[in-house]
N, C-alpha and C positions, 0 to 999 in steps of 0.2 A: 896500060893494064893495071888494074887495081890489084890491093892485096888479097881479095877472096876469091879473084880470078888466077891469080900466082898461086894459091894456095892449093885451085881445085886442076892445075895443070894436069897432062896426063903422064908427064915425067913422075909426079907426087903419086900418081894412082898405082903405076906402073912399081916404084920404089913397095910403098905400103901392100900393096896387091902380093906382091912375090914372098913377105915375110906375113902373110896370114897363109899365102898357099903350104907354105913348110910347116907351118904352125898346125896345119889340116890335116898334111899328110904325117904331120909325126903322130898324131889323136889315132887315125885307123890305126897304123902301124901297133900303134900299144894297145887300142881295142882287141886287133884281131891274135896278139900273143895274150893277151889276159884271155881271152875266148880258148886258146890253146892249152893256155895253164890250167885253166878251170878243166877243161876235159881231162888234160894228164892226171888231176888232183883226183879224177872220180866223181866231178861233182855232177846232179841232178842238170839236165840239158833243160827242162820244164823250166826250173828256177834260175838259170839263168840267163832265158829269153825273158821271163819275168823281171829278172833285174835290168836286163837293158831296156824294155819297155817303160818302165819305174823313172830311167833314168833319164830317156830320151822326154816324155812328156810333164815330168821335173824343169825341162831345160826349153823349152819350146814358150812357156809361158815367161817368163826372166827375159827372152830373149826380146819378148816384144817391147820390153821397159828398157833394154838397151838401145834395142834400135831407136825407140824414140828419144832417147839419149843425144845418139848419135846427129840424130834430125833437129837436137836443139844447138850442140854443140856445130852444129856444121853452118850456122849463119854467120858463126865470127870466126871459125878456127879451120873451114872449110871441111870435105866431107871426109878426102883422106885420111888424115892424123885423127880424128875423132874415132874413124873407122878399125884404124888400127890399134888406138889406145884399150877400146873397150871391145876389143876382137880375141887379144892374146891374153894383157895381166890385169888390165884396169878393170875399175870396177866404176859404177854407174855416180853412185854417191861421191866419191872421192876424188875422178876427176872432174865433175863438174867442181866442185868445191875449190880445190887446189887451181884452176883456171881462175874461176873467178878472184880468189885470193892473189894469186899474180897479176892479173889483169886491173885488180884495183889496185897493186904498188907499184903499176907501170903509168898510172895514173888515166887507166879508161875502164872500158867495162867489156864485156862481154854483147853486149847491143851491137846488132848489124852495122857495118859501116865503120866502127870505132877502131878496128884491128891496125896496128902498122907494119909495117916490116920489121923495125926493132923488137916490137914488143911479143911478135909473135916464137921466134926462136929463147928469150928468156920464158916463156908459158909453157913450152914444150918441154924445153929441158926440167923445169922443175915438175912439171909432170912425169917425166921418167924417172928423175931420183928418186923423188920420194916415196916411192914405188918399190925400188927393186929391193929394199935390203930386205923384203921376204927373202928372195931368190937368193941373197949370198948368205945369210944367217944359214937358209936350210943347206947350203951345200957344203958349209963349216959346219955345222952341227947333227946334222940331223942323225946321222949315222949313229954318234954317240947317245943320243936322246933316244932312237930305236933300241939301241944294244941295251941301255937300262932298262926300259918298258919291258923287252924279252924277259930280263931276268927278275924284273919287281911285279909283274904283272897280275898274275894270280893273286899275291900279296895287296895289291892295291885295290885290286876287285872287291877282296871281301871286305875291305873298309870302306867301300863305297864310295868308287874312283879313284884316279892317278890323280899325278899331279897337271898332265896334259889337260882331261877334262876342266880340270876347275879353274887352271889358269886359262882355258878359253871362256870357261863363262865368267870368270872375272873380267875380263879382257872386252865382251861381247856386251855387260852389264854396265863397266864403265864409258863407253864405247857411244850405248846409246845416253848414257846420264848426261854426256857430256854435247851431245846435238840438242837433245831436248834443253838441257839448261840453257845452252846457249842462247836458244828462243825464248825461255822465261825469260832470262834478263832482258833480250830484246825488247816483252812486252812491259817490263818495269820501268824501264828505263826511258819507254815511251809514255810515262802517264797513264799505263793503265788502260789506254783507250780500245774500247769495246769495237774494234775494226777487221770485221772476220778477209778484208782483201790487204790486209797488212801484216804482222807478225801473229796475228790468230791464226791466219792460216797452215803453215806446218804444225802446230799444234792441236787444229782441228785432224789434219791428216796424220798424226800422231796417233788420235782417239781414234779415228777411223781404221784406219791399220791392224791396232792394237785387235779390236772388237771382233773383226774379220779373221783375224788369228784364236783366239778366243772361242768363236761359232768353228772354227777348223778342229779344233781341238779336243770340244766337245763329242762332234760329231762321230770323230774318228775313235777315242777313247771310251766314251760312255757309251753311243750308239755301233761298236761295231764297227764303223765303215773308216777301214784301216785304210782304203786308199785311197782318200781326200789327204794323207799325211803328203803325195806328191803332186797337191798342187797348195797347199795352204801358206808357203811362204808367197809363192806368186800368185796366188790368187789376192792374199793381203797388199801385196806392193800394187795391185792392180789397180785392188778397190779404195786405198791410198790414193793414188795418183788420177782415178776418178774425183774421189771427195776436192783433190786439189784443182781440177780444173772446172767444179763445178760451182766453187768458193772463188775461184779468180773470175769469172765471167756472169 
């Protein structure tokens, strides 16, 4: 039995299957009391089917850039763990990344066929570390960081913003400086060479992206049509990830 037959066992489906099912039913559960709270609050019942309509076709497009995630990752690492990585906390960009970073200091690559036994347990595991310390940060802090917000919050408004907001768009600003550089230097350090199926490529889907977001923006701000705002990041990652396979083939 090879390793991507071991990997795609139904023992594997059955393990990952059971902790997305909890993962699902815990989402209604808080759906249908936030659904409760809103009513006890008094709030408009109109606004907030609007919100979960908002919310759901927000999520429906992203979803389709996972799954295909999932369909890239499942030639080396099988379908389960992929499945369940970008199911619960993972995010699309990051564990592709983090695999392949492991995978090349195991000394293979991510390409069908290459996976071992050894190396697949060191890829997974660092895929979940370096992941979780969202989750213990927020549940050492977060409380604290709320109980401030309550009491500085008005204060912070009229100065236009906390320090939440800016430290996420600090965060979100450095975030991207630091994938795109990583590509400059890529094409520096390549000579420069004008080869849009080689490190031009993320950076032409960079432009791409970028432009898509751009025209969303426009549209929705200057023209009125407030609800292009719930689809303009996925529609950008779409149209990204179009330009990228139209550049690779």
């Amino acid at each position: 039995m090879s390793v991507l037959e071991q990997l795609n066992r139904g023992s594997i489906y059955l393990i990952c299957g059971l902790i997305v099912a909890f993962i699902a039913v815990v989402c209604v559960v808080f759906m249908i009391r936030a659904w409760r709270a809103g009513k006890a609050l008094g709030m408009d019942t109109t606004r907030m089917k609007r919100a979960v309509t908002a919310s759901a076709t927000f999520s429906v497009l992203p979803s389709v850039a996972i799954l295909l995630g999932v369909l890239a990752l499942s030639g080396s690492l099988g379908v389960p763990w992929p499945w369940l990585r970008l199911s619960v906390i993972g995010a699309l960009h990051y564990e592709t990344q983090v695999a392949s970073a492991a995978a090349e200091q195991m000394g293979i690559s991510l390409s069908p066929g290459q996976m071992t036994v050894a190396a697949f347990p060191s890829i997974a595991l660092l895929m979940s570390i370096c992941i979780m310390w969202g989750m213990i940060l927020s549940a050492l802090f977060n409380r604290r960081y709320l109980n401030r917000l309550q009491k500085s919050g008005d204060t912070e408004t009229r100065k236009g913003g906390g320090f939440g907001d800016r430290a996420m768009t600090a965060m979100f600003i450095g975030m991207v400086s630091a994938y795109i550089g990583s590509y400059v230097g890529d094409f520096i350090s390549g000579n420069g060479r004008f080869t849009f199926s080689g490190t031009w490529t993320p950076l032409a889907v960079v432009a791409a992206a970028a432009l898509a977001m751009a025209v969303f923006t426009y549209f929705s701000e200057k023209k009125g049509k407030e609800w292009l705002d719930n689809f303009s990041i996925a529609g950008s990652m779409l149209i990204g990830m179009l330009v990228a396979v139209l550049i690779g083939h």
